[in-house]
N, C-alpha and C positions, 0 to 999 in steps of 0.2 A: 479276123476277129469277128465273132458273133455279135450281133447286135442286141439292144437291150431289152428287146422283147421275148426273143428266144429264149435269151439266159432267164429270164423272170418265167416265161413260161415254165422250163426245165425244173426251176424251183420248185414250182407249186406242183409238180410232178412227184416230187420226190418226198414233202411235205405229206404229213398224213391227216386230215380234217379234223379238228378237235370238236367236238359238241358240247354246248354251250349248256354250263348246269347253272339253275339256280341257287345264289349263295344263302339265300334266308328263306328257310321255309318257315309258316305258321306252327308254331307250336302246339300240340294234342294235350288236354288236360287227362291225366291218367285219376284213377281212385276209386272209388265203390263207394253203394250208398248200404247205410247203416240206418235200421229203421225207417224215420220218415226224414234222415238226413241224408245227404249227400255231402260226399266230402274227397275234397279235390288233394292227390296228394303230392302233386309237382308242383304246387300251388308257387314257392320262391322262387323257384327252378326255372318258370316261364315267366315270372317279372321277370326277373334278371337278365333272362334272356331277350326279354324286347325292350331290355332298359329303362322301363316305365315305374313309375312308386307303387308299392301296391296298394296304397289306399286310392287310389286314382282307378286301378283295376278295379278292386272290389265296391266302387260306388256303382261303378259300369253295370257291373256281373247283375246285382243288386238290383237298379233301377231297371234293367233290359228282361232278367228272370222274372222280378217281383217276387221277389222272396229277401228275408234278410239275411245278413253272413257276416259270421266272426272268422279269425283269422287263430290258430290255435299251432304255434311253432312254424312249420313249414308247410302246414295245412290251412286251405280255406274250408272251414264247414256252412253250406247252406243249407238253410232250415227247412227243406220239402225234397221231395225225392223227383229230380230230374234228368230225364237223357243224357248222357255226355256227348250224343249227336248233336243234342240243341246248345249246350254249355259251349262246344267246337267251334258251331255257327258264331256263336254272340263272340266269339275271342276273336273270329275272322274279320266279324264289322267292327271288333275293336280294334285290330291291327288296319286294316284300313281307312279308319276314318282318324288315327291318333299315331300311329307309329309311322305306315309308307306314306313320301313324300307323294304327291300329285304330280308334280312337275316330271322327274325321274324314276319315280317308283321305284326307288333304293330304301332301306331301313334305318339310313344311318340319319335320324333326326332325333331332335330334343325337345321338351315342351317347355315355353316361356310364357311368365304371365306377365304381362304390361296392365299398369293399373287395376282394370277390372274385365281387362280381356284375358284370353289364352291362345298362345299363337303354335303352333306345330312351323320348326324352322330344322329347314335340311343342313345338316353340314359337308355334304356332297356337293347338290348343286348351288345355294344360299339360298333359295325358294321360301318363303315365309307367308304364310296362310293362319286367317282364323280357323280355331275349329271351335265344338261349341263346348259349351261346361258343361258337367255333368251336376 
C-alpha cells in the first residue's frame, strides 16, 4: 500500500489549479452630463449594491465633489459638470473607508450608530471600527 504522501501528491496531480477571482468588485457610476449637470444613472443600482442608504452616499459624493445633489427616481443629479473618473475615484475612497472591512477586507459589513458614534461592524470576521461621520 502507498503511503500518504504519494497518494496526496498523486491528487494534486490530477487536480487542476483554480484561480482565485475576486467576489466584490467596486462599482462604476454609469450616466452623462446634461448641461452644467451631471447625472448619475445607476445611481440605486450601486447603493443597493454595496448595501449602504443612499443618503449616506449622497452626503459623501456631495461633501468630497463640493457640489450639491438631489436624488431624482433612480438618478443622482449633481449640480456641475464632472468626470466620472473623479465621481469612480470618490466611490473607491467611499467603499473603502465605509463598506470594506479593515480586518479582512470582505464587503460583507453594516454601519451602526451607538449614541453619537458610527461604527462600520463586519459580519464576516466580527471586527468593529469607528469610522468618521460625514
Amino acid at each position: 500500500m502507498e503511503n500518504y504522501s504519494e497518494l496526496l501528491k498523486q491528487a494534486y496531480e490530477k487536480v487542476k489549479p483554480v484561480k482565485a477571482i475576486e467576489r466584490f468588485e467596486i462599482p462604476k457610476a454609469e450616466g452623462h452630463v446634461e448641461g452644467n449637470r451631471t447625472i448619475i444613472e445607476n445611481f440605486s443600482s450601486l447603493c443597493s449594491y454595496l448595501r449602504r442608504d443612499c443618503g449616506h452616499i449622497i452626503k459623501f459624493l456631495s461633501r468630497e465633489l463640493a457640489t450639491p445633489a438631489k436624488i431624482r427616481g433612480k438618478e443622482l443629479i449633481l449640480n456641475r459638470k464632472i468626470l466620472f473618473e473623479r465621481i469612480n475615484e470618490k466611490i473607491k475612497v467611499y467603499v473603502e473607508e465605509f463598506v470594506l472591512c479593515k480586518e479582512c477586507g470582505k464587503p460583507d459589513t453594516e454601519l451602526i450608530r451607538q449614541d453619537r458614534l458610527l461604527f462600520i461592524h463586519c459580519l464576516a470576521c466580527g471586527a468593529k471600527r469607528s469610522v468618521s461621520k460625514i
